[in-house]
C-alpha positions, 0 to 999 in steps of 0.5 A: 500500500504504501508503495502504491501511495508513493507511485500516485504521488509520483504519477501527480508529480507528471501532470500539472493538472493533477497537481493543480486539482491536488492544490485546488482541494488543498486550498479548498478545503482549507477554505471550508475550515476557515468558514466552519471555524468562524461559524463555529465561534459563533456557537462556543463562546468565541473560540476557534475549533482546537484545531485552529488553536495552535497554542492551545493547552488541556487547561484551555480545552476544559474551559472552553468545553463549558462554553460549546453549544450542541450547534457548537459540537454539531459544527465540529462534526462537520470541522472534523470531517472536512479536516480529514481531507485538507491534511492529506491534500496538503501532503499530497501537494508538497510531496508532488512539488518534492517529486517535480523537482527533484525529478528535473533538478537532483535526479539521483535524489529523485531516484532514491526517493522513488526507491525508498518510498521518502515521498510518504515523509510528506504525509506524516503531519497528515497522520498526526492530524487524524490522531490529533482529531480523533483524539479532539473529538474523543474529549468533546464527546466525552464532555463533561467526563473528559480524562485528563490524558485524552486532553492531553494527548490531543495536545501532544498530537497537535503540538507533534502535527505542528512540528512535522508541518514546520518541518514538511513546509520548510523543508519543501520551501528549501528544496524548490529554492535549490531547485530553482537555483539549480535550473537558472545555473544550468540555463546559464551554462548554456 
């Protein structure tokens, strides 16, 4: 499976069209997020979903669990489904720009990441994603009986999903300034 994953990427990563409908549901979805987050401040006191929250602890979390409506939790129902598809996009995306250009830039890298599956490191953050969501939603339905480990797992995964987003973003920042560095270098030699 997982080498079937990394095949589509590499598949995407040939055709500019399928690279842009990748981007137009990364955009997207990450669009629908910020309309039900706005929507659903609306309905819990003025928060933002957890999810939103980037700095957010277990102490905030139980606070702000007091304030949620059942629109509120309704609302984060439809958050958390949406949010299901925006990380993997998003992966996808960044994995199909790595494969691009190290495909015309750095070919033997290229060769090593087809061989070793490495364009999958892109999705890691979605991964984390879903657990921090499962983990998310697990502590609202459990509202008010919330274990103090669930909330603080959750916080765990967001912070983990945070890094490995840092990471997967500069990292692929990084790779297309090499790239483009190294195509301008060649175009002038000639």
């Amino acid at each position: 499976m997982l080498e079937s994953l990394n095949q589509y990427i590499i598949r995407c990563s040939f055709s500019f069209w399928k690279i842009l409908l990748i981007f137009i549901g990364f955009a997207g979805s990450l669009r629908a997020l910020m309309f039900i987050g706005d929507k659903f401040a609306i309905n819990a006191g003025g928060h933002l979903p957890f999810d939103l929250q980037n700095s957010l602890t277990t102490e905030q979390m139980f606070i702000q669990l007091t304030e949620y409506t059942p629109q509120a939790v309704t609302l984060y129902y439809v958050f958390t489904a949406v949010d299901y598809f925006f990380p993997l996009l998003a992966g996808l995306f960044l994995a199909t720009i790595w494969a691009f250009v190290l495909r015309h830039t750095l070919p033997r890298w290229y060769e090593i990441g087809l061989q070793k599956n490495l364009f999958l490191l892109l999705l890691v953050p979605a991964l984390l994603d879903w657990l921090e969501n499962i983990l998310l939603l697990s502590a609202i339905l459990m509202w008010p009986e919330t274990p103090q480990n669930v909330a603080e797992a959750a916080v765990t995964a967001k912070q983990a999903k945070l890094a490995t987003t840092l990471l997967a973003q500069g990292s692929t920042a990084l790779i297309i300034l090499t790239g483009l560095f190294i195509w301008a270098r060649n175009r002038l030699k000639g």
